[in-house]
N, C-alpha and C positions, 0 to 999 in steps of 0.2 A: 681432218688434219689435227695433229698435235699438235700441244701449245708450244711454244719459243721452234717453231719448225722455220729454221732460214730460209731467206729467198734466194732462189738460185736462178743468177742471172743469166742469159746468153748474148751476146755481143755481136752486132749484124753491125757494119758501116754503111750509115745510107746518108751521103748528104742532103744535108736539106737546107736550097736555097731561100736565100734571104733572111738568115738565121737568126737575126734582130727583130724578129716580128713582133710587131705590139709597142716596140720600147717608145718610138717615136711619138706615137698621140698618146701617152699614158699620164691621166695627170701627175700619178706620183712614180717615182723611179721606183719605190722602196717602202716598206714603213716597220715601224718596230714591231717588233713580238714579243710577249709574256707569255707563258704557259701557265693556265689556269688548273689545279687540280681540285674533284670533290669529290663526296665518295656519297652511295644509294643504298637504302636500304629496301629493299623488292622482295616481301614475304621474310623469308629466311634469307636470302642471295645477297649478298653485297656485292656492289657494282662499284669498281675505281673507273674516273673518268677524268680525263687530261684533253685538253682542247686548247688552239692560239687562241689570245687576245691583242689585237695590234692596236698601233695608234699612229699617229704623224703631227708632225710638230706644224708642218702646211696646215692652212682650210682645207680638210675636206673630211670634212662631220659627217655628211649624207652615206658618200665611200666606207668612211670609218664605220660606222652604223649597222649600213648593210653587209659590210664579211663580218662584222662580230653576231651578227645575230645571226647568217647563215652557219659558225662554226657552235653555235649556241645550240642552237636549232637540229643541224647531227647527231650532238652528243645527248640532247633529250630523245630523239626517235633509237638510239641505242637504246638508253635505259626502257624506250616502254618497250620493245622490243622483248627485250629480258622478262620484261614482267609478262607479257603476251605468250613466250613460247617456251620459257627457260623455267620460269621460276616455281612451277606444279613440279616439275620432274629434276629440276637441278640435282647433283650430289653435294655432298657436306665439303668435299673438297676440290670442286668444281672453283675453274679464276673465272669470273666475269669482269671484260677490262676493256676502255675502250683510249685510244691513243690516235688523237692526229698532229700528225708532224708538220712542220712546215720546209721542204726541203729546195726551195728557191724562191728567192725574195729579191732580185732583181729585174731590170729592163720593163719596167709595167707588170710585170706578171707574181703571181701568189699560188707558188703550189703545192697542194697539200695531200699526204699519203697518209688515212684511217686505216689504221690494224683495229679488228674486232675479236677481240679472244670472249668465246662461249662457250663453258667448258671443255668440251673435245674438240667441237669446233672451230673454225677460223676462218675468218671474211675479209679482205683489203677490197678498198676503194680508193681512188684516184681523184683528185680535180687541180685545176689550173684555172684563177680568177685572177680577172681583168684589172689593175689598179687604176682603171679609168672610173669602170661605173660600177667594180664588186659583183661584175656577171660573170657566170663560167665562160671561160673558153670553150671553142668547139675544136675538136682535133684541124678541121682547117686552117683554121688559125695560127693555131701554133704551128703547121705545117707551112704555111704560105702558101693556102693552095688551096681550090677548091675541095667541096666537100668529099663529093665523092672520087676525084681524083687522090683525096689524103688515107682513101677507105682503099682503093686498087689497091694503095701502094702500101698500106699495111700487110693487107694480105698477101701479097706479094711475097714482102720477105718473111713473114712470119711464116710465110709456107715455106721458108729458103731453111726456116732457120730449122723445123720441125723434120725437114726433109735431112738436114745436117747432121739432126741427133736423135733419130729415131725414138732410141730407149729410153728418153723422158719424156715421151708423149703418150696419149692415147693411139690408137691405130687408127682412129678416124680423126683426128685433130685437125687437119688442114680444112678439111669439110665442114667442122664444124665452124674455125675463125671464119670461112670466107660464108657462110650462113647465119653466124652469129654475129656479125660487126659490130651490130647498135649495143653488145655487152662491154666492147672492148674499153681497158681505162686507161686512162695516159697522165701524164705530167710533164713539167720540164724539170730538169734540174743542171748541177755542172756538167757533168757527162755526156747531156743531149738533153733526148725524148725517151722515157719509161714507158713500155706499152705492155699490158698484162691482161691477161682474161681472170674471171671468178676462179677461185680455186677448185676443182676437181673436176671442170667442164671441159678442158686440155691433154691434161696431165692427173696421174691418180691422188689422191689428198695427200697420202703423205708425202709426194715431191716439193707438196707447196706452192707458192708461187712462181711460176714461167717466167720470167720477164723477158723482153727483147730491150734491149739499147740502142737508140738509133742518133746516130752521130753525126 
């Protein structure tokens, strides 16, 4: 996939009961963000990398501790990444750049969407941590629902949605979501639930990211 290639969303309505999930035993509702930026030098390759730093005015150091080392911790397995697979072969004007956003920060929950630009390249990831204990989320969770009842009913519409709009899929893509679940990545944010597969396992690279919205 090209760089700066938008994500293109598709819109399924699925409600999802009990849509408050998590907030009630969350020790913190919320907590602050800074966006930390530095930049790598890997052979020849420079690497820019942006990652949250949060914090809370509450106790809870242990909480605090644990997502900043986890969004620490990413953004280094980026950079040796780069140095691992990129950096022999990179071009002179190849971006390596790595971006995680924080795009819900209420109700107990922390969810964070990684764009990884590698020169032609392009990688998103997904997660949703718990402001209780700074553990990810599992899609049941956020779902209010068991596990694999949360995985049916991905699949479900995801095959609704693929079957909707044929020409931005692959022609085996339904086969492959309902085969490939454990790829699948999610988040919460205002709109709902963000649900996306790896880029070019769906849809051809340069469509970019699928997403479903589930409301």
């Amino acid at each position: 996939m090209k760089k700066n290639v938008a994500i293109a969303v598709l819109t399924v309505a699925v409600m999802l009961f009990g849509a408050g999930c998590g907030g009630d035993n969350a020790a913190l509702d919320s907590v602050q963000v800074d966006m930390y930026q530095e930049t790598h030098t890997v052979g020849d390759v420079t690497v820019e990398v942006t990652y949250p730093v949060v914090s809370a005015e509450e106790e809870a150091d242990k909480l605090i501790e644990t997502l900043n080392r986890q969004f620490q911790s990413d953004a280094e397995a980026f950079v040796d990444m780069v140095a691992a697979d990129y950096a022999e072969t990179a071009q002179p004007d190849d971006m390596f750049a790595y971006q995680a956003d924080v795009l819900f920060n209420e109700n107990g929950m922390l969810s964070i969407v990684e764009g990884q630009c590698c020169g032609q390249d392009y990688f998103q990831y997904a997660a949703t941590y718990s402001l209780t204990d700074g553990e990810k989320m599992t899609l049941g969770e956020l779902m209010d629902m068991k596990e694999d009842k949360a995985e049916e009913t991905i699949i479900k519409q995801f095959g609704g949605v693929i079957q909707s709009y044929p020409d931005a899929f692959n022609d085996d893509a339904a086969d492959y979501v309902a085969s490939h679940i454990d790829e699948v990545q999610y988040y919460r944010y205002s709109e709902g639930l963000g649900v996306f597969f790896p880029v070019g396992t769906i849809a051809p690279e340069e469509m970019g990211v699928q997403e479903m919205v589930m409301q």
